[in-house]
N, CA, C, O and CB atoms as a CASP TS submission, in Angstrom:
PFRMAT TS
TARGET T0000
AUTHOR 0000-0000-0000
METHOD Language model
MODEL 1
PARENT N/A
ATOM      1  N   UNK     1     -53.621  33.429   7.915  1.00  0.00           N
ATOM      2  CA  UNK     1     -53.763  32.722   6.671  1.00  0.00           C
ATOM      3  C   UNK     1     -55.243  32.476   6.424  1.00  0.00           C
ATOM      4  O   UNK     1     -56.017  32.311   7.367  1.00  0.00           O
ATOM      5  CB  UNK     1     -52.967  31.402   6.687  1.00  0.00           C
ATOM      6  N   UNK     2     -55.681  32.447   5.006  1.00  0.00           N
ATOM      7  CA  UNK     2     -57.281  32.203   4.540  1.00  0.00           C
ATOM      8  C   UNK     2     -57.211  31.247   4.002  1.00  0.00           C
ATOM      9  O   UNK     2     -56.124  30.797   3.640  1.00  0.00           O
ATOM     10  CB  UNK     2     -58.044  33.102   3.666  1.00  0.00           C
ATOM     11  N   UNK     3     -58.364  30.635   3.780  1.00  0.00           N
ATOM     12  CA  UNK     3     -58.362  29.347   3.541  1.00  0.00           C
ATOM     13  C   UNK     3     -57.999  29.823   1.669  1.00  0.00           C
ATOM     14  O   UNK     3     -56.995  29.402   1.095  1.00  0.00           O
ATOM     15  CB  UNK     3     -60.029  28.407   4.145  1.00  0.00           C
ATOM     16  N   UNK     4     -58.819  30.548   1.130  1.00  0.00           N
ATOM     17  CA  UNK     4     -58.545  31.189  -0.280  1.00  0.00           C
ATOM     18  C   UNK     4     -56.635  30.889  -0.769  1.00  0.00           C
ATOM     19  O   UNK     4     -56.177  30.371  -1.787  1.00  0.00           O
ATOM     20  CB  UNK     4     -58.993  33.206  -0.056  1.00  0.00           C
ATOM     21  N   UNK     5     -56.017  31.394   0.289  1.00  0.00           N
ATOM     22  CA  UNK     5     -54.998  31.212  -0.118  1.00  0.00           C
ATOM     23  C   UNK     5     -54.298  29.894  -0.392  1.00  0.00           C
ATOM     24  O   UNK     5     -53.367  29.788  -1.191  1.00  0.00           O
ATOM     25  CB  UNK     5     -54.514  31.825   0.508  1.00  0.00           C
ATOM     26  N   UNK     6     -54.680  29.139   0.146  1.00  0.00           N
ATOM     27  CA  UNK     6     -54.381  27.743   0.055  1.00  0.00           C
ATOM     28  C   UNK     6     -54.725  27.021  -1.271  1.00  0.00           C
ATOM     29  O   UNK     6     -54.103  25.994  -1.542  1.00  0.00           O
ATOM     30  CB  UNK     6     -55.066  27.091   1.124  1.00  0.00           C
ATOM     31  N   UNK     7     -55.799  27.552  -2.226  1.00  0.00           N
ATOM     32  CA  UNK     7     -56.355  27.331  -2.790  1.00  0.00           C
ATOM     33  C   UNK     7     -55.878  26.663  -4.527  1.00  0.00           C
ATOM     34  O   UNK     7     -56.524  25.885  -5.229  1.00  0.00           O
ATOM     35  CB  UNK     7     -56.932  28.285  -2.449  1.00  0.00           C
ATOM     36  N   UNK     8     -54.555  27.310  -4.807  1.00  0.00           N
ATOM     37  CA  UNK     8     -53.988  27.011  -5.627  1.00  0.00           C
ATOM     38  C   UNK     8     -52.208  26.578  -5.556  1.00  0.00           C
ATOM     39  O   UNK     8     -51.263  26.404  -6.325  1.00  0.00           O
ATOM     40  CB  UNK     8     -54.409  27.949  -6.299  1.00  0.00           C
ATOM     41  N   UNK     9     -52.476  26.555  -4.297  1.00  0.00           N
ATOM     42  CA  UNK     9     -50.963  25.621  -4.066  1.00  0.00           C
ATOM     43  C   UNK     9     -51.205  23.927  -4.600  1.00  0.00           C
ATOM     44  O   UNK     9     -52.141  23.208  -4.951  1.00  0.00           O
ATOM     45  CB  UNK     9     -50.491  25.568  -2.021  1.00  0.00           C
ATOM     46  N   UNK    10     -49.698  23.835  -4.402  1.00  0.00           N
ATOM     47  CA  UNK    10     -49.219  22.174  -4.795  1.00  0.00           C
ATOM     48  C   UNK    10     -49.974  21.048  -3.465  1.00  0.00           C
ATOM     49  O   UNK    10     -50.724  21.490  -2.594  1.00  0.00           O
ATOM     50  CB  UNK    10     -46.994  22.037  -4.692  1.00  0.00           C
ATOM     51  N   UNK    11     -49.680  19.970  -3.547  1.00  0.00           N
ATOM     52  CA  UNK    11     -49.927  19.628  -2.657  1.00  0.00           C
ATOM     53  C   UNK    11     -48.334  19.216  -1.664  1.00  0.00           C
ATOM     54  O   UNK    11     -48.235  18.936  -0.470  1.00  0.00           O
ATOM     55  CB  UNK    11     -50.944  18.687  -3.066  1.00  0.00           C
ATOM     56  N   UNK    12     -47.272  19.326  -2.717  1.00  0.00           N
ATOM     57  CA  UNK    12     -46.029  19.717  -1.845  1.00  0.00           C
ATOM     58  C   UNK    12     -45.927  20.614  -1.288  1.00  0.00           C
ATOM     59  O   UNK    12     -45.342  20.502  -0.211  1.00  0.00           O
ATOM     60  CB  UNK    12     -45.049  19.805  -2.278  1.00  0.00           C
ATOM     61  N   UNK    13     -46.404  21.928  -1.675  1.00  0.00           N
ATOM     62  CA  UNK    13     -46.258  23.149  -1.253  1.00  0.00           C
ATOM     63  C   UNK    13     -47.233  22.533   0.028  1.00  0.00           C
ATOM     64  O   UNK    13     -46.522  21.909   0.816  1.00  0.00           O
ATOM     65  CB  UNK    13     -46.711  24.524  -2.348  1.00  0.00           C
ATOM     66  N   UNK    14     -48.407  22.548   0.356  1.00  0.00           N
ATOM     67  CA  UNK    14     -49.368  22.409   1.166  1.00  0.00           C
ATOM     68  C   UNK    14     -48.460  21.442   2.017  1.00  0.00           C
ATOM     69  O   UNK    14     -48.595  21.737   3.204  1.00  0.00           O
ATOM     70  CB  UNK    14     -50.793  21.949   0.551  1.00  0.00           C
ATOM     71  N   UNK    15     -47.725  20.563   1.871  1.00  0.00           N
ATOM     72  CA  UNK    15     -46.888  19.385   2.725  1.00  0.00           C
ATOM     73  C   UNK    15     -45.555  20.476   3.484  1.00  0.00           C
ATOM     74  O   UNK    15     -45.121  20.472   4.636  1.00  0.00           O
ATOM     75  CB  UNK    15     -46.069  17.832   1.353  1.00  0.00           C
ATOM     76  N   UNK    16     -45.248  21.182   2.512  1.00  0.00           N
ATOM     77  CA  UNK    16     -44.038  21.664   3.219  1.00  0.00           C
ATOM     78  C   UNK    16     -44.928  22.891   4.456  1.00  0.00           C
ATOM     79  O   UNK    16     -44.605  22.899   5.643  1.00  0.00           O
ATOM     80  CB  UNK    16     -42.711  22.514   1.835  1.00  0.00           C
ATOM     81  N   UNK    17     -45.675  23.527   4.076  1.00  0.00           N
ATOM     82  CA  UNK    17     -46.193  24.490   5.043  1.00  0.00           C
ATOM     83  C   UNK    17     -46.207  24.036   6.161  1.00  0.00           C
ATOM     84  O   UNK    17     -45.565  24.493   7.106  1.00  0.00           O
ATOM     85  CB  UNK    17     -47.364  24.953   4.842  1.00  0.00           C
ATOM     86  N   UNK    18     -47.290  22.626   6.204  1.00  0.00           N
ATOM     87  CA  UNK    18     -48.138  22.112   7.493  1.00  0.00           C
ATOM     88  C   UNK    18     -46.780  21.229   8.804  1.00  0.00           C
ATOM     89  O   UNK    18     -46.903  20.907   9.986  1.00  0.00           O
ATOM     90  CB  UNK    18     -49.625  20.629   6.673  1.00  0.00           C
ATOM     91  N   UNK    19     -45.340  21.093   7.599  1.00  0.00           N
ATOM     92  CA  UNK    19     -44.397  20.774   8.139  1.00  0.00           C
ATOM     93  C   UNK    19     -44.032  22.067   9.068  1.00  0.00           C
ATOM     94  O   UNK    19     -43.948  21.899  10.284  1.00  0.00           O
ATOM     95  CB  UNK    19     -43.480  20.289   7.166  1.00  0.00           C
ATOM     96  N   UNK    20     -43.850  23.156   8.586  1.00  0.00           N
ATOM     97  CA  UNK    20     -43.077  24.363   9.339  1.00  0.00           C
ATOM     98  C   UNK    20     -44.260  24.816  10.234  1.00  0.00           C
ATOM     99  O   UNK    20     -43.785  25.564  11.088  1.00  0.00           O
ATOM    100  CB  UNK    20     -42.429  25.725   8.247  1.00  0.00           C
ATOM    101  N   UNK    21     -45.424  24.701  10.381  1.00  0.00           N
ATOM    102  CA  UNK    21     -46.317  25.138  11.613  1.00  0.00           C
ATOM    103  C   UNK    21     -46.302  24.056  12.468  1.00  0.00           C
ATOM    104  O   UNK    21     -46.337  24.368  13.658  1.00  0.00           O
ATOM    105  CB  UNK    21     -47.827  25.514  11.291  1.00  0.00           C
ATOM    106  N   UNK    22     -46.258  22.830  12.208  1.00  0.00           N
ATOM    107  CA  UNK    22     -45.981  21.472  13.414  1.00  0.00           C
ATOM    108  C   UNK    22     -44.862  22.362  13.794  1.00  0.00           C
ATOM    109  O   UNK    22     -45.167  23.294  14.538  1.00  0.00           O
ATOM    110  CB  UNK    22     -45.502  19.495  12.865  1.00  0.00           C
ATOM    111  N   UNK    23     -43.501  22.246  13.392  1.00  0.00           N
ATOM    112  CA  UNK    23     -42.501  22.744  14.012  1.00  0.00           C
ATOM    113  C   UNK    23     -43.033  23.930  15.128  1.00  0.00           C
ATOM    114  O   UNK    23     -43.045  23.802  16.353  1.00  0.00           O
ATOM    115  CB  UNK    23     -41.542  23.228  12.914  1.00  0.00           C
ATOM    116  N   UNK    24     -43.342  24.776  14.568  1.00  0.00           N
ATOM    117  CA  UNK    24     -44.025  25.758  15.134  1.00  0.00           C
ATOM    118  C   UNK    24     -44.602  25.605  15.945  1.00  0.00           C
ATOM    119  O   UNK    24     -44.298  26.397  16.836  1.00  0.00           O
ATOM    120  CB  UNK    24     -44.616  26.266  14.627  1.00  0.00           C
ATOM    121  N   UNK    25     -45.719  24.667  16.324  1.00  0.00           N
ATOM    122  CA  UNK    25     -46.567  24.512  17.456  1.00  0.00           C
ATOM    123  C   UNK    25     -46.046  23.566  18.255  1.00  0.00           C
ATOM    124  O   UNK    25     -46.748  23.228  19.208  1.00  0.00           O
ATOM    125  CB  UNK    25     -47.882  24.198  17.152  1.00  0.00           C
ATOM    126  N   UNK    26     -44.402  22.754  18.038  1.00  0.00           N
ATOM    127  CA  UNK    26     -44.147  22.201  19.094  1.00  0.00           C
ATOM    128  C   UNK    26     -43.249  23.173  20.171  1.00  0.00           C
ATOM    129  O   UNK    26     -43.113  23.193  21.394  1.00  0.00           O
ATOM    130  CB  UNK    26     -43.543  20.968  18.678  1.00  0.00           C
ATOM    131  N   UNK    27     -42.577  24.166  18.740  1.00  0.00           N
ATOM    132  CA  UNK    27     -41.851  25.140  19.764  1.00  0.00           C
ATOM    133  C   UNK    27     -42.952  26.664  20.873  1.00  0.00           C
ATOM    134  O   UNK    27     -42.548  27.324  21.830  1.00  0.00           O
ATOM    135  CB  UNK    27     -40.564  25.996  18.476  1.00  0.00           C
ATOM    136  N   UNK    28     -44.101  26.700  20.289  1.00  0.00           N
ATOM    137  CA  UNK    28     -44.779  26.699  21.095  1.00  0.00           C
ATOM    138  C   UNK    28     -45.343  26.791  22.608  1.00  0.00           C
ATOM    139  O   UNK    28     -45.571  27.571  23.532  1.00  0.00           O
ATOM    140  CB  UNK    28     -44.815  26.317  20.772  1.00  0.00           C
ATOM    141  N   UNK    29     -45.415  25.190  22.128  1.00  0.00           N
ATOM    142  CA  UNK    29     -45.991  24.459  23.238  1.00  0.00           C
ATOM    143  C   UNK    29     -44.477  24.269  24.269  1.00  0.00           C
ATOM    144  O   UNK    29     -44.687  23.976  25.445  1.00  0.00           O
ATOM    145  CB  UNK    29     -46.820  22.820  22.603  1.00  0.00           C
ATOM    146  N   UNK    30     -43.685  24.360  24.026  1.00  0.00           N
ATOM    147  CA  UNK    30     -42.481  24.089  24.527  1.00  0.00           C
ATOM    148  C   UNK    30     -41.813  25.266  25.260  1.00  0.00           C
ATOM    149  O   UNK    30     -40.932  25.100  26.104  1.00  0.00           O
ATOM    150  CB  UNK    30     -41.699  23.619  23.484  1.00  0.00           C
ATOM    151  N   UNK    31     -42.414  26.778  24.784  1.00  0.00           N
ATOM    152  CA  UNK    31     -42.241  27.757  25.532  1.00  0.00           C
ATOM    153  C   UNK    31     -43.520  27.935  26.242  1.00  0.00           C
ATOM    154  O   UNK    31     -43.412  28.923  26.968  1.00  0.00           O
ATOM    155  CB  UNK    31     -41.779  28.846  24.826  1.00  0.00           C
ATOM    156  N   UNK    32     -44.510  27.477  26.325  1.00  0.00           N
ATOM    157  CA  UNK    32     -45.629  27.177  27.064  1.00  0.00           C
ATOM    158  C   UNK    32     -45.539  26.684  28.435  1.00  0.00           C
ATOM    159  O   UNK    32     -45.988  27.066  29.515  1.00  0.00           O
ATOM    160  CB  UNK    32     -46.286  26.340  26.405  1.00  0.00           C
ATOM    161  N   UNK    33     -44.816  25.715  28.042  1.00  0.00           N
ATOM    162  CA  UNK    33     -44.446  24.615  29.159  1.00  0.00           C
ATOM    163  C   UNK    33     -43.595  25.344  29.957  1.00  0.00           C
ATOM    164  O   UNK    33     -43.795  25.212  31.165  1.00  0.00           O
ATOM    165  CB  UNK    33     -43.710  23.215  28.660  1.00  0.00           C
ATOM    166  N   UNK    34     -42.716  26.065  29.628  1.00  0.00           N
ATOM    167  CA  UNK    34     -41.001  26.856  30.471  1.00  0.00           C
ATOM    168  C   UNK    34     -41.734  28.428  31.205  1.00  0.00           C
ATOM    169  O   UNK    34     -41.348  28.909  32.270  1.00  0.00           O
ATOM    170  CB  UNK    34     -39.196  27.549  28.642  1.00  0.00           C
ATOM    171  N   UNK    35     -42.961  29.075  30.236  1.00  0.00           N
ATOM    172  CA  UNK    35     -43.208  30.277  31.278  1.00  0.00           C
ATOM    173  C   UNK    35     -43.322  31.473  30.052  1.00  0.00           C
ATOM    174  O   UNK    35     -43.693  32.645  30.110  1.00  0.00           O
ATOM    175  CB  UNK    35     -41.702  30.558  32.626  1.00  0.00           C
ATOM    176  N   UNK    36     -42.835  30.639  28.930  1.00  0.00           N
ATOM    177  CA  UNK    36     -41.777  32.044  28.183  1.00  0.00           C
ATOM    178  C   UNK    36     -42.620  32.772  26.912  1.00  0.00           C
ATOM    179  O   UNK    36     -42.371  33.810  26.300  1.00  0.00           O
ATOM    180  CB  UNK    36     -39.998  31.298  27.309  1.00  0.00           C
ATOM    181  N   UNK    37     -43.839  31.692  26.752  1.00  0.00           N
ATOM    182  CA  UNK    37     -44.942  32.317  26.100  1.00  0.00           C
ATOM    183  C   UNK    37     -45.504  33.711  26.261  1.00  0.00           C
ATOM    184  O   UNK    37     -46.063  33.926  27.336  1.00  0.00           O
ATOM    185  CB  UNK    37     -45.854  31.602  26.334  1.00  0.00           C
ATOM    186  N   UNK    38     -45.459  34.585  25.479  1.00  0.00           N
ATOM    187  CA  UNK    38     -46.555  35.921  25.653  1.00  0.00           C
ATOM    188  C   UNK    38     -47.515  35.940  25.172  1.00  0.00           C
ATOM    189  O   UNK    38     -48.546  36.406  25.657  1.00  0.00           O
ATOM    190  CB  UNK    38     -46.283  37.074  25.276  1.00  0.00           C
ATOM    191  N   UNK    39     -47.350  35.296  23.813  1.00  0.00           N
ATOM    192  CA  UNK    39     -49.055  35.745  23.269  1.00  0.00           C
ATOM    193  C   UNK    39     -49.271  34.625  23.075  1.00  0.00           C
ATOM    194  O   UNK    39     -48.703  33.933  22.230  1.00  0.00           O
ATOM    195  CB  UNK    39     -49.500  36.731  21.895  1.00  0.00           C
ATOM    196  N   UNK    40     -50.221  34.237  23.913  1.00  0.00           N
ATOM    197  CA  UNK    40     -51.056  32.724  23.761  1.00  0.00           C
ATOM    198  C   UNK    40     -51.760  32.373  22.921  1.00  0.00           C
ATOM    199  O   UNK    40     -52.048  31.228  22.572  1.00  0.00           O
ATOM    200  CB  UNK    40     -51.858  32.401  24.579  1.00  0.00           C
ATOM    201  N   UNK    41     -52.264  33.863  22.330  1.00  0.00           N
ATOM    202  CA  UNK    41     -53.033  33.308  20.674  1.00  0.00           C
ATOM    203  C   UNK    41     -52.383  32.586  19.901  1.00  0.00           C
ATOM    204  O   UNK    41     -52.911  31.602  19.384  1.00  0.00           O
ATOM    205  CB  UNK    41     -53.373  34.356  19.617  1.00  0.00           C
ATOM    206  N   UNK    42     -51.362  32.860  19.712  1.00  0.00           N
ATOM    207  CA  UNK    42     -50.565  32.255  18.622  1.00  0.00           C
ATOM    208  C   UNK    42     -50.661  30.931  18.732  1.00  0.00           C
ATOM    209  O   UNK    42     -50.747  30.433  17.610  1.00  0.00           O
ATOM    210  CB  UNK    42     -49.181  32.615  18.593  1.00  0.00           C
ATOM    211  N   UNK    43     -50.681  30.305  19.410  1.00  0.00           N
ATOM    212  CA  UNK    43     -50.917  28.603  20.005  1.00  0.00           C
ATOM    213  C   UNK    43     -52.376  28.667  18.766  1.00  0.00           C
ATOM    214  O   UNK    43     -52.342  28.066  17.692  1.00  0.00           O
ATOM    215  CB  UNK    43     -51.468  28.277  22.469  1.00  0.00           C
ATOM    216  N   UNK    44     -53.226  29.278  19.101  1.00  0.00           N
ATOM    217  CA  UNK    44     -54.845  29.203  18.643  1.00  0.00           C
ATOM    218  C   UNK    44     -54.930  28.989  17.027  1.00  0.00           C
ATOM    219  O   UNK    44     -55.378  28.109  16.292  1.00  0.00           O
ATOM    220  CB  UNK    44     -55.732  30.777  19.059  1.00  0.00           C
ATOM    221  N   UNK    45     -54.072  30.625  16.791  1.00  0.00           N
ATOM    222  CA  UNK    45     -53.542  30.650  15.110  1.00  0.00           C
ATOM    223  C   UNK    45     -53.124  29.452  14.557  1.00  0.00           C
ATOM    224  O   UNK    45     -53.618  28.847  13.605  1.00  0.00           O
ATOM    225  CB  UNK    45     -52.286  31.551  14.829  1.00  0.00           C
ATOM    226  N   UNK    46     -52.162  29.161  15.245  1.00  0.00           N
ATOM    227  CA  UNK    46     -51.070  28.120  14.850  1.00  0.00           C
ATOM    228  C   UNK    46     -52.135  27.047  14.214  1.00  0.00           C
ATOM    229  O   UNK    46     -52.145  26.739  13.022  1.00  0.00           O
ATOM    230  CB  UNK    46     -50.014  27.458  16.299  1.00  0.00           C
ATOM    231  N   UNK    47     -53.037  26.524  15.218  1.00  0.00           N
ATOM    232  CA  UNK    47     -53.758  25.044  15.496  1.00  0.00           C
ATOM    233  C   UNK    47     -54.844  24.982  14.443  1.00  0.00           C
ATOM    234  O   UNK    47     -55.172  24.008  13.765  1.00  0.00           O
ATOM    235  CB  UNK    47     -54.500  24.855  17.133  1.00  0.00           C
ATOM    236  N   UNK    48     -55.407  26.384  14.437  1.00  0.00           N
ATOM    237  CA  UNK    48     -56.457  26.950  13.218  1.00  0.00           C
ATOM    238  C   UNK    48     -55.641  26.436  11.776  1.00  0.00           C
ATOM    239  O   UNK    48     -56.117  25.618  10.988  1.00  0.00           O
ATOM    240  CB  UNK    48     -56.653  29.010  13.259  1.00  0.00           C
ATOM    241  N   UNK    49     -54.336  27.097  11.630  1.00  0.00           N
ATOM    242  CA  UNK    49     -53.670  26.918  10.305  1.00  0.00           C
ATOM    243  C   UNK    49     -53.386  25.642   9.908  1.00  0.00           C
ATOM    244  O   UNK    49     -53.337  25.326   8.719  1.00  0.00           O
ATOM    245  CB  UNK    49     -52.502  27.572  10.233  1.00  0.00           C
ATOM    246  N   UNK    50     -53.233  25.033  10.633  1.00  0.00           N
ATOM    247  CA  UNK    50     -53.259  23.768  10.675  1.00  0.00           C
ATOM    248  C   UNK    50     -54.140  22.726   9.874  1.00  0.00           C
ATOM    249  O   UNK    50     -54.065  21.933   8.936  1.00  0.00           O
ATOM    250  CB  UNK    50     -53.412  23.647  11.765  1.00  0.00           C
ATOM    251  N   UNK    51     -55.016  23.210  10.814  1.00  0.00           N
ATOM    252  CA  UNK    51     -56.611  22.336  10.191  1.00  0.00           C
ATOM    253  C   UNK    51     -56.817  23.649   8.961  1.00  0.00           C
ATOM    254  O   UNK    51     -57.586  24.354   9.614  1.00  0.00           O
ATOM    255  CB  UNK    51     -58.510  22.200  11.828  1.00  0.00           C
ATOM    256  N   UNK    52     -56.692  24.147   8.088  1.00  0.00           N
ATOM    257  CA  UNK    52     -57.162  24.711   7.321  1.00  0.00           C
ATOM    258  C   UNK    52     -56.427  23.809   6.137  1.00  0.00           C
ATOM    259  O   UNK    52     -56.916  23.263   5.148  1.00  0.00           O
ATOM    260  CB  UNK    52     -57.034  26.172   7.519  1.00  0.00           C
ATOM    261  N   UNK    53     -54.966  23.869   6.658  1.00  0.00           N
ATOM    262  CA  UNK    53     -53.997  23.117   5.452  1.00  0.00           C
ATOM    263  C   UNK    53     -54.430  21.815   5.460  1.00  0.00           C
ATOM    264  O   UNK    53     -54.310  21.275   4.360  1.00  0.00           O
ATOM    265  CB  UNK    53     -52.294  23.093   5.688  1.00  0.00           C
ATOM    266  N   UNK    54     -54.891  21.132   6.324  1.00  0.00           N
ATOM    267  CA  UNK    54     -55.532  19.588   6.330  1.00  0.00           C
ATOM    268  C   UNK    54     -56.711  19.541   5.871  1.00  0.00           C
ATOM    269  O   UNK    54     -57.185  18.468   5.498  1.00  0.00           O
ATOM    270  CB  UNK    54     -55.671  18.910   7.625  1.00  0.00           C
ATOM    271  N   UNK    55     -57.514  20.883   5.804  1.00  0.00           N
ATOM    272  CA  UNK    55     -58.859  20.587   4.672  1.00  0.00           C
ATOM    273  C   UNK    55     -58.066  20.843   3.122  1.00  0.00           C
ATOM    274  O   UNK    55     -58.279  20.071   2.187  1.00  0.00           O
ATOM    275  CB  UNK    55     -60.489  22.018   4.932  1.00  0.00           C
ATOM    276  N   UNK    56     -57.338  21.767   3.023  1.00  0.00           N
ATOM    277  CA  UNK    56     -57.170  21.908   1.558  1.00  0.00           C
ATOM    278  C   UNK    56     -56.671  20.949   1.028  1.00  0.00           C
ATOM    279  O   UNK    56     -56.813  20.925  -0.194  1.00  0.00           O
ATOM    280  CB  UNK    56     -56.482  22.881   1.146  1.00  0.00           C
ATOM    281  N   UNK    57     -55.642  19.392   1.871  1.00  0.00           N
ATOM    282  CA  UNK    57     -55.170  18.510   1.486  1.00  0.00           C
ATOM    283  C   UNK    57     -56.535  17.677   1.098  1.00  0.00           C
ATOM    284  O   UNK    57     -56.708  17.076   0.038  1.00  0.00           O
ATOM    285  CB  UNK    57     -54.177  18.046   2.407  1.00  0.00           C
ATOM    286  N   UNK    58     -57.493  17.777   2.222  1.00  0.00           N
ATOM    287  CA  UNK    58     -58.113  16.390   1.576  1.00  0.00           C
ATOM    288  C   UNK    58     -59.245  16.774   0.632  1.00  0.00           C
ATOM    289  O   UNK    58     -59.797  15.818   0.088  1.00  0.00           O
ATOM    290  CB  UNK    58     -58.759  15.309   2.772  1.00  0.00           C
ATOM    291  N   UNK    59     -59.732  18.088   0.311  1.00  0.00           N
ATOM    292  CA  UNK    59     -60.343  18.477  -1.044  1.00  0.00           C
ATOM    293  C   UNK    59     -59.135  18.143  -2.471  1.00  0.00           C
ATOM    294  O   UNK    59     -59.242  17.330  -3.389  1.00  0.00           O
ATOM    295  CB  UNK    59     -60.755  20.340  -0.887  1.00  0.00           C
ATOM    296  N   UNK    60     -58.395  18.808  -2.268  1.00  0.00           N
ATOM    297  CA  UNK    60     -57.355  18.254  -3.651  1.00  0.00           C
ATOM    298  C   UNK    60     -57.286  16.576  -3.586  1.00  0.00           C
ATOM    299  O   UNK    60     -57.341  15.954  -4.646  1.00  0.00           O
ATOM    300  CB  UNK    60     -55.429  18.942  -3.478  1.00  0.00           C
ATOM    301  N   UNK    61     -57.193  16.032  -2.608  1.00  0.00           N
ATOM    302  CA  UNK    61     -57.196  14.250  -2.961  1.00  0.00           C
ATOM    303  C   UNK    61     -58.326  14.185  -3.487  1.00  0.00           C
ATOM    304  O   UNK    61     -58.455  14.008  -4.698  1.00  0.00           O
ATOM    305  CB  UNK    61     -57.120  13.042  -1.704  1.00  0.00           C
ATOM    306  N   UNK    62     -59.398  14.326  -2.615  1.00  0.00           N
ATOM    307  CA  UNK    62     -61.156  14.174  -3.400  1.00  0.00           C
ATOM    308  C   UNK    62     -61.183  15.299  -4.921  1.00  0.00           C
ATOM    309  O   UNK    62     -62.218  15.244  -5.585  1.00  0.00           O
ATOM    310  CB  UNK    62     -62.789  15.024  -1.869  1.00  0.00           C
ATOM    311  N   UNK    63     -60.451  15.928  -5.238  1.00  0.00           N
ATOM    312  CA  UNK    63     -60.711  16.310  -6.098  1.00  0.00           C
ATOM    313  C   UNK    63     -60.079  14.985  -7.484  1.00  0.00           C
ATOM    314  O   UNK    63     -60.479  14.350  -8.461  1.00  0.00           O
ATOM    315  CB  UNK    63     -60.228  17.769  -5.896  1.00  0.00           C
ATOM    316  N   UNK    64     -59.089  15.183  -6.795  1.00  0.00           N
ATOM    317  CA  UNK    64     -58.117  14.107  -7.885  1.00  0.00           C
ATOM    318  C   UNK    64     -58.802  12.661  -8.118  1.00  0.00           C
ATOM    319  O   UNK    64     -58.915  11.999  -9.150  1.00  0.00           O
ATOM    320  CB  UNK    64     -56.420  13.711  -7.131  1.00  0.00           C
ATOM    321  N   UNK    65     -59.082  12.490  -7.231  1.00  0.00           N
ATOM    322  CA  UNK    65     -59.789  11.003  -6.761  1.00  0.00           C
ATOM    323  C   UNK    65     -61.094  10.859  -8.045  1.00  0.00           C
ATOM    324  O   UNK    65     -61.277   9.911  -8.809  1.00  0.00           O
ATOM    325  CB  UNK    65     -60.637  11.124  -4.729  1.00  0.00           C
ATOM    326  N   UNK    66     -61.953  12.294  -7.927  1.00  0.00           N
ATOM    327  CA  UNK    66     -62.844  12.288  -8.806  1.00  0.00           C
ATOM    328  C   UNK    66     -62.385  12.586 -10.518  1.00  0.00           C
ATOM    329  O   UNK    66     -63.184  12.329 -11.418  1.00  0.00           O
ATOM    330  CB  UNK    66     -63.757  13.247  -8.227  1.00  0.00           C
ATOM    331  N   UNK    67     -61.451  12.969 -10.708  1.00  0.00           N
ATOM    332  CA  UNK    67     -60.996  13.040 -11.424  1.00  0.00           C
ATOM    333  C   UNK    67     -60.576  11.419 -12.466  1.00  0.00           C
ATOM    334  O   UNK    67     -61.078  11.024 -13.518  1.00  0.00           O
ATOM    335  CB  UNK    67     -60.246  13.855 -10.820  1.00  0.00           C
ATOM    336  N   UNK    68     -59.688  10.934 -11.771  1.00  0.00           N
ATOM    337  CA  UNK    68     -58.971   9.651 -12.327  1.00  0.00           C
ATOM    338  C   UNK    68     -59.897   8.922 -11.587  1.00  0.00           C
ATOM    339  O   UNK    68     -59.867   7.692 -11.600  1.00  0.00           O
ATOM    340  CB  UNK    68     -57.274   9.325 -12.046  1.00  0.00           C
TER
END
């Protein structure tokens, strides 16, 4: 994911995403823990996407903010 893409979503849309990669990085971390992990990047991806969707949240608040 690019940060570009994020760029003209909702901020529901942006809420529902950052919901399904938590999910994601607990199941994860949870095959992490058992052995059953193969590609460990994905942990990395995951954590990256993450914080990308948590900057695009708090530019749209500061955007709005400046706005009203």
């Amino acid at each position: 994911m690019k940060g570009s893409e994020l760029v003209g979503k909702t901020t529901d849309e942006l809420k529902d995403q950052l919901l399904s990669l938590k999910k994601e990085q607990f199941n994860l971390r949870f095959q992490k823990a058992t052995g059953q992990l193969e590609n460990t990047a994905q942990v990395r991806k995951v954590r990256r996407d993450i914080a990308r969707i948590r900057t695009a949240q708090g530019a749209t608040t500061r955007a709005a903010a400046k706005k009203g």
